[in-house]
C-alpha positions as CSV (number, residue, x, y, z in Angstrom):
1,X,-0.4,22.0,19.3
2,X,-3.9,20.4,19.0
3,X,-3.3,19.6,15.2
4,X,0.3,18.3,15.5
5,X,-0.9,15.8,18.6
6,X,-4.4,15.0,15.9
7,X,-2.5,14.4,12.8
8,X,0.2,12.0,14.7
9,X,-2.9,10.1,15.6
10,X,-4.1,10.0,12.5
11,X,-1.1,8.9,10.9
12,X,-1.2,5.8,13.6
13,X,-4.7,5.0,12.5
14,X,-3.8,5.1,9.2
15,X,-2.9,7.7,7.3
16,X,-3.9,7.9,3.7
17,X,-3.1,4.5,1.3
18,X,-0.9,6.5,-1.3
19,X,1.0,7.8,1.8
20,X,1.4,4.8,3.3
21,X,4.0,3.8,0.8
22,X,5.1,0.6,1.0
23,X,3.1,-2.7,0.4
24,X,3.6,-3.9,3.8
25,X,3.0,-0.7,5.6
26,X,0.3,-0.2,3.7
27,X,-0.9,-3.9,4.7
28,X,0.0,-2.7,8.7
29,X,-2.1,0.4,8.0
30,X,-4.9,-1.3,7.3
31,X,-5.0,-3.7,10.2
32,X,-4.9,-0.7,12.2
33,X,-7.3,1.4,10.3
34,X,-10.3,-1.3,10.2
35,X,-9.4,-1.7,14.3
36,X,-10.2,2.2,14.7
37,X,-13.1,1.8,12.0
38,X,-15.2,-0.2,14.4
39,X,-15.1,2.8,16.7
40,X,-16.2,5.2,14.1
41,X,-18.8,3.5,12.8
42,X,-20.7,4.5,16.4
43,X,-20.6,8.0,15.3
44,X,-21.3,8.5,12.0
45,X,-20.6,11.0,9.9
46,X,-19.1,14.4,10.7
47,X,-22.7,16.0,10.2
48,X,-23.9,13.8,12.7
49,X,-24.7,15.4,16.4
50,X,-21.0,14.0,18.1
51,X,-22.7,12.3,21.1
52,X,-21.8,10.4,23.3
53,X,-18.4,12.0,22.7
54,X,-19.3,15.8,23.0
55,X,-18.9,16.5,26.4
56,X,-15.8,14.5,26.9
57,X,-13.9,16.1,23.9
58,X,-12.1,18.9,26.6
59,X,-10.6,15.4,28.0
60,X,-9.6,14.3,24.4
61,X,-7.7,16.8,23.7
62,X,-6.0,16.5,26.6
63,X,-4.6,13.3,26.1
64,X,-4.4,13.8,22.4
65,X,-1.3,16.3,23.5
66,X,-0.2,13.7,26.0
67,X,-0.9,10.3,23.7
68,X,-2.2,11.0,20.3
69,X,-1.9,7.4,19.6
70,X,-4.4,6.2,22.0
71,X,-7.3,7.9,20.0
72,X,-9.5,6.3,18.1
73,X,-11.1,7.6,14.5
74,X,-14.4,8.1,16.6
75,X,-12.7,10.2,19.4
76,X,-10.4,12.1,16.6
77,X,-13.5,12.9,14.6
78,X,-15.6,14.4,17.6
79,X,-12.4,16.6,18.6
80,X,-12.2,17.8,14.7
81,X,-15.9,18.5,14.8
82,X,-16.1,20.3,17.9
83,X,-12.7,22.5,16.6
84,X,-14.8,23.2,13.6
85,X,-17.7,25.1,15.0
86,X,-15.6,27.0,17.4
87,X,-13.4,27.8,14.5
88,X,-15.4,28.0,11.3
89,X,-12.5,29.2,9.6
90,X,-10.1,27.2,10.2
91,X,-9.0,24.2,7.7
92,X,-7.6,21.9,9.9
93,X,-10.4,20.4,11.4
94,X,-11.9,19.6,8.1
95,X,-8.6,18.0,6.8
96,X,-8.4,15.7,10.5
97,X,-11.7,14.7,9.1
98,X,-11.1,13.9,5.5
99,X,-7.8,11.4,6.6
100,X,-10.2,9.5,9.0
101,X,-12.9,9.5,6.3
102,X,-10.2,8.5,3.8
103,X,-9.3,5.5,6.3
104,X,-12.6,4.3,7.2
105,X,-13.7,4.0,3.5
106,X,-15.4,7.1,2.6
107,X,-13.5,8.5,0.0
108,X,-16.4,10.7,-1.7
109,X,-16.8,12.7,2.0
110,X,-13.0,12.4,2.4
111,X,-12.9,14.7,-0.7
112,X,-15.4,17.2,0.4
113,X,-13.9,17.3,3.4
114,X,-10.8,18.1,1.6
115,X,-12.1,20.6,-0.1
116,X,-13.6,22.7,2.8
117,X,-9.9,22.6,4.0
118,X,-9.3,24.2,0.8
119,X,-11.8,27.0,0.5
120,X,-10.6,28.0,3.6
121,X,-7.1,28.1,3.1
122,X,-6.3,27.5,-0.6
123,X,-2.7,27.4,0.2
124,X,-3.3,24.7,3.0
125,X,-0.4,22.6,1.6
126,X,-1.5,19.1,4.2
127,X,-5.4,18.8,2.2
128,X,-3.3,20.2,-1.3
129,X,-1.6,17.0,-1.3
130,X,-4.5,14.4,0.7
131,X,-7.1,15.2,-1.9
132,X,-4.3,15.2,-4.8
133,X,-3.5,11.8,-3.5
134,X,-7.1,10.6,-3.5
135,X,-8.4,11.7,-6.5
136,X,-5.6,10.0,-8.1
137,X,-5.9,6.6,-6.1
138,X,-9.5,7.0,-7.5
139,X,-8.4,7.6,-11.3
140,X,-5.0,6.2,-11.5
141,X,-4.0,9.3,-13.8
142,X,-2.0,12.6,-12.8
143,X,-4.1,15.1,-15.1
144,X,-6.1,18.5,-15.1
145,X,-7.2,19.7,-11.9
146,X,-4.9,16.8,-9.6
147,X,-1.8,17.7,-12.0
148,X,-2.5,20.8,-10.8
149,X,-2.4,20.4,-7.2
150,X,0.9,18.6,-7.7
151,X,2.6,21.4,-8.8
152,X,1.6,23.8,-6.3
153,X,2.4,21.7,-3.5
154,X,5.3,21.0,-5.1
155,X,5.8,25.1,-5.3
156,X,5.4,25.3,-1.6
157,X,8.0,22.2,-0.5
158,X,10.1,22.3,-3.3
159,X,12.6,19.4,-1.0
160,X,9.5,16.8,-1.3
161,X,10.7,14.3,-3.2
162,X,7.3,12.5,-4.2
163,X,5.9,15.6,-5.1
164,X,7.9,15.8,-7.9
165,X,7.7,12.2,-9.0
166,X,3.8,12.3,-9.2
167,X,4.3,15.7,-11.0
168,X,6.6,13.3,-13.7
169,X,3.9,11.0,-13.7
170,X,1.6,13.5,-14.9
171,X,4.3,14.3,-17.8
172,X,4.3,10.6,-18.8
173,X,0.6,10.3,-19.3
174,X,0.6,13.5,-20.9
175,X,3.1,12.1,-23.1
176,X,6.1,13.9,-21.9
177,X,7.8,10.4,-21.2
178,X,11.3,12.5,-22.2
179,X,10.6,15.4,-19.8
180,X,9.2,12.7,-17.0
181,X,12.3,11.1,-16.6
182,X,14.5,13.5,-17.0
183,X,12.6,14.7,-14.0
184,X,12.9,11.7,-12.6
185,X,16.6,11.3,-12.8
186,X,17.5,14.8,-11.7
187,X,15.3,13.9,-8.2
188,X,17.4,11.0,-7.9
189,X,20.9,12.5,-8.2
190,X,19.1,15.1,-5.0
191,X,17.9,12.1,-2.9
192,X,20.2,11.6,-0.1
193,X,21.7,8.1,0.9
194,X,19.6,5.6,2.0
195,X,16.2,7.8,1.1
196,X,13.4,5.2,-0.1
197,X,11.0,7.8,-1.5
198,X,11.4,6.5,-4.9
199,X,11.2,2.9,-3.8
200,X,8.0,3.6,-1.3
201,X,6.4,5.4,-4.3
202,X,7.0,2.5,-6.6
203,X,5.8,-0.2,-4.3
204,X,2.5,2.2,-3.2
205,X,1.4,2.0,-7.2
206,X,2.1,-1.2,-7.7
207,X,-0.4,-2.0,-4.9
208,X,-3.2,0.3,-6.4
209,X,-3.8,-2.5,-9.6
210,X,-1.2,-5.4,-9.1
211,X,0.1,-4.2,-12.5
212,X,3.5,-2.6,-13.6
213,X,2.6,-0.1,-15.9
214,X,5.4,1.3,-18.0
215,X,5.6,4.4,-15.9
216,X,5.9,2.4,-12.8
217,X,8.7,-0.2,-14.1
218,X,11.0,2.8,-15.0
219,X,10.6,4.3,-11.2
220,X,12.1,0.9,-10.3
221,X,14.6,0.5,-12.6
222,X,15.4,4.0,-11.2
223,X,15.5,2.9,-7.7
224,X,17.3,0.0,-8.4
225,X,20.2,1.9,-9.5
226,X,20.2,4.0,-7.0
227,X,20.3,1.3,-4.7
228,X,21.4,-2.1,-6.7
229,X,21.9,-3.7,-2.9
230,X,18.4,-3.7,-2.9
231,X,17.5,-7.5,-4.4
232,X,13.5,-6.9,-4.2
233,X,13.9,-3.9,-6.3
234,X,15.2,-6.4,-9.0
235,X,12.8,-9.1,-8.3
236,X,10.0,-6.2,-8.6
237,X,11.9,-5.0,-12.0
238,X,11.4,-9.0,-13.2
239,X,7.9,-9.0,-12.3
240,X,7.1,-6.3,-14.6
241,X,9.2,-7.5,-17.6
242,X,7.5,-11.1,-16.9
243,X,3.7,-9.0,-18.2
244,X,5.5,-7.1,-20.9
245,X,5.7,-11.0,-22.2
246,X,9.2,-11.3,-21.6
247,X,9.2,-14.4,-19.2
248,X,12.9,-15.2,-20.3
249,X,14.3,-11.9,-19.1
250,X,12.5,-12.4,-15.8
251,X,13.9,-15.3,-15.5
252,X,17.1,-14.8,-15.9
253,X,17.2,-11.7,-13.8
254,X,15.7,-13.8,-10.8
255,X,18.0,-16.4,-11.1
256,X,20.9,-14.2,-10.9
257,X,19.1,-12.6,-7.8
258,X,18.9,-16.2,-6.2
259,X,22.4,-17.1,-6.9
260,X,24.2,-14.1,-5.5
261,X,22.0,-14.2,-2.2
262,X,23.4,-15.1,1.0
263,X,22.8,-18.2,2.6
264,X,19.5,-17.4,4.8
265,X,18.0,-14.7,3.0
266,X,14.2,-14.1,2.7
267,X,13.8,-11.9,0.2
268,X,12.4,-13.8,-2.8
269,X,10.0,-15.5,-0.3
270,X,9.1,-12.0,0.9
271,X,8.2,-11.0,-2.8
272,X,6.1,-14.2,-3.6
273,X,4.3,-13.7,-0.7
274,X,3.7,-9.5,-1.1
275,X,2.5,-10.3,-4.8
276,X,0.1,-12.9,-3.6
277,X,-1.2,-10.5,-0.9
278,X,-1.6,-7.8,-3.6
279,X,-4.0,-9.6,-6.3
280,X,-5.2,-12.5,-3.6
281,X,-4.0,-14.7,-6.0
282,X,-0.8,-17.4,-7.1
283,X,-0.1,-15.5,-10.9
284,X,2.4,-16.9,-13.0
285,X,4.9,-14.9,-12.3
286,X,4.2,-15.3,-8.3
287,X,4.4,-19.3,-8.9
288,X,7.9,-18.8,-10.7
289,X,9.1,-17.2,-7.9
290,X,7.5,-19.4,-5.3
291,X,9.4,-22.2,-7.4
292,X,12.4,-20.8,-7.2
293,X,12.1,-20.4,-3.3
294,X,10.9,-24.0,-2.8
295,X,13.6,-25.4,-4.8
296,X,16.4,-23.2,-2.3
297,X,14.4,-24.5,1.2
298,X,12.3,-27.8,0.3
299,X,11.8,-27.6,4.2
300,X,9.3,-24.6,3.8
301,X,6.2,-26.5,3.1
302,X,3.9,-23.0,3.3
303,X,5.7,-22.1,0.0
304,X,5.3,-25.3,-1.8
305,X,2.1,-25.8,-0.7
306,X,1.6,-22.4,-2.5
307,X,3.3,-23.1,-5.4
308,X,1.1,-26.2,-5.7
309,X,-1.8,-23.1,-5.4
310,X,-0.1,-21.5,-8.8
311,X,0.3,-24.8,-10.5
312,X,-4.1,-25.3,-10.1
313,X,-4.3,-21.8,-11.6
314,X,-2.4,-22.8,-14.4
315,X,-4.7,-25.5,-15.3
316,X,-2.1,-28.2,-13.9
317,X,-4.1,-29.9,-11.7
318,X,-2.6,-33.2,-11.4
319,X,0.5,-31.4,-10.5
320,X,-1.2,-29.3,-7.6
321,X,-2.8,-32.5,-6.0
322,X,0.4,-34.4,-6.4
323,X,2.4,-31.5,-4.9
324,X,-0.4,-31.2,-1.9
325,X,0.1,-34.5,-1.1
326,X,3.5,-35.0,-0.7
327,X,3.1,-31.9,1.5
328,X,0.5,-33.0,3.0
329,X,2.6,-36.0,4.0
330,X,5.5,-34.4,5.7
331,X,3.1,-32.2,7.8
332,X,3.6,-33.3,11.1
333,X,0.0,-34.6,13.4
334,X,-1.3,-31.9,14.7
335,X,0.8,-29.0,13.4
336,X,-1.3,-25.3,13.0
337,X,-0.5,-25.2,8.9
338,X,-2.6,-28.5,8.1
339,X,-5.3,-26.2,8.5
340,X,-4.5,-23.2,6.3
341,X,-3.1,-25.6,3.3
342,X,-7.0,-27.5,3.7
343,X,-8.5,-23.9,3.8
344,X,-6.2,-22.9,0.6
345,X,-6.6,-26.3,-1.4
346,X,-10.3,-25.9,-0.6
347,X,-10.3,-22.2,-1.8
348,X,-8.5,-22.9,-5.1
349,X,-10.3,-26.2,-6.1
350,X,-13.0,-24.2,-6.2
351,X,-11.2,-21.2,-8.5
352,X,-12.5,-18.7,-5.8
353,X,-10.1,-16.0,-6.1
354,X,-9.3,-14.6,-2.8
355,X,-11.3,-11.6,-1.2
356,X,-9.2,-8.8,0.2
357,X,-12.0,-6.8,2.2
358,X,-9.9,-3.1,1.7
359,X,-11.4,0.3,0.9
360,X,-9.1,0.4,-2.1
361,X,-7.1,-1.8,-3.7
362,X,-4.1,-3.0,-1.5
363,X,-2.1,-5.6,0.1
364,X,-4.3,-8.1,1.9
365,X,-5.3,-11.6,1.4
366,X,-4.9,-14.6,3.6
367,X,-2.8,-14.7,6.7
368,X,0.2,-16.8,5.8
369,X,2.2,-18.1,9.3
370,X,6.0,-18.8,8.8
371,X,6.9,-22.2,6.6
């Protein structure tokens, strides 16, 4: 019962940033792991003697059964600790304690502590798949010993859908791009309606580099058919036929996007604004989209002031500054966003990229208030 109430807790802190699959989840996950690293810092590492928790941990685990997400990572950690010298054999405590390592930005003790789990339970399917997951977050490839881990978690929960999907990735980078999607395609016709697995996976690698490699562009372009109601998924597809080098196809895919939308919706706002958190800066394909949104709501200054941010970046300066201005102008005395578009035009004029502060790469960047 312990491990059920810890690992709940730890999904609330966190989790693990491959798990945490989409790019605003993954951006929520954050916020809430940095809050609970604060408390873990005052511990330490798991080595480390666990006081002042120790003698309270009977009372942790008490309310870890009652309200698992009240823990923080310092209080999870000195429960895990204690649960591992009382039960040296036992992998759960070590794999509590490579997620909260994971979260608070120690991914080289994360994977030891995965590994423990391991030699004492190779079959432990939970630490299988964490340190499967980090060591590809770390490499960006599916190959050897993490190919291998794949496959037998994927042998143990033959109904998890990612499993397979990062066991196609591995045949794709092997080469196999035939075998990967037939994969691929035969997990798709299994997925039942309205699952996102595909679509979570897709937006979770994306976030890893801020590039679409070709292996990632064909997950979407599979999730888009399974679910062609989904606009972003086709905004996402343009993004990566825009650095392939085929702007016009981007283009016109957007555009059609845009024109069938209903009055009111968000979405290509949404995707501007998730790319921009992603690389912490306006690419061109970002300000094309920004465009696009600015010239459907002239009203939503925020975005045109952040198209003006692309349009610097692209070395049309005059542009930005003209665009800022006019912006600038219509800002009413006294309103909270003539702060953040001085703190951006100041940023940008100076060709500082952006600093997202995360223990990998992932969505981040500045806090952007409604237009």
């Amino acid at each position: 019962m312990i491990w059920i109430a810890l690992v709940a807790a730890v999904i609330v802190i966190g989790g693990s940033w491959f798990v945490a699959k989409s790019m605003r989840t993954r951006l929520i996950v954050f916020v809430a792991a940095s809050l609970a690293a604060g408390a873990y810092l005052w511990l330490g590492h798991p080595s480390k003697p666990d006081e002042p928790l120790s003698g309270r941990v009977s009372e942790l685990e008490a309310r870890a059964t009652k309200a698992p997400d009240t823990l923080t990572a310092s209080q999870i950690m000195a429960i895990a600790e204690q649960r591992s010298k009382l039960k040296p054999k036992d992998p759960m405590p070590h794999y509590i304690m490579g997620i909260v390592l994971q979260n608070t930005g120690k991914a080289r003790e994360a994977i030891l502590a995965f590994e423990s789990a391991l030699r004492r339970d190779p079959k432990n399917e939970p630490a299988m798949v964490a340190l499967a997951d980090l060591l590809f977050e770390s490499s960006g490839k599916v190959d050897g010993d993490v190919l291998k881990l794949y496959e037998q978690a994927r042998q143990m929960q033959p109904g998890d859908l990612r499993l397979g999907y990062m066991v196609g990735i591995g045949e794709w980078q092997a080469g196999k791009r035939d075998e990967a999607e037939a994969l691929w395609a035969s997990l798709e016709q299994k997925a039942p309606p309205g699952d996102t697995t595909l679509r979570d996976l897709a937006d979770g690698l994306f976030s890893m580099s801020g590039e679409m490699t070709p292996y990632n562009q064909t997950l979407y372009s599979l999730a888009y058919k399974h679910d062609p109601s989904d606009a972003r998924l086709g905004y996402m597809l343009g993004v990566g036929e825009w650095q392939a080098g085929h702007e016009a196809d981007a283009m016109a895919r957007w555009k059609a996007l845009a024109e069938k939308a209903p009055k009111g919706d968000q979405t290509l706002k949404t995707v501007a604004d998730d790319l921009f958190k992603v690389s912490g800066r306006v690419d061109p394909w970002t300000t094309e989209l920004y465009r696009m949104a600015w010239a459907k709501n002239p009203d939503d200054l925020r975005v045109g002031y952040l198209l003006g941010v692309g349009e610097w970046q692209a070395g049309k300066k005059a542009e930005a500054d003209a665009l800022w201005a006019s912006i600038e102008a219509r800002t009413p005395e006294g309103d909270p966003r003539q702060k953040m578009f001085e703190a951006l035009k100041e940023t940008f004029r100076k060709d500082v990229p952006v600093t997202i502060n995360v223990p990998s790469t992932a969505p981040g960047g500045p806090e952007m208030p409604p237009g």
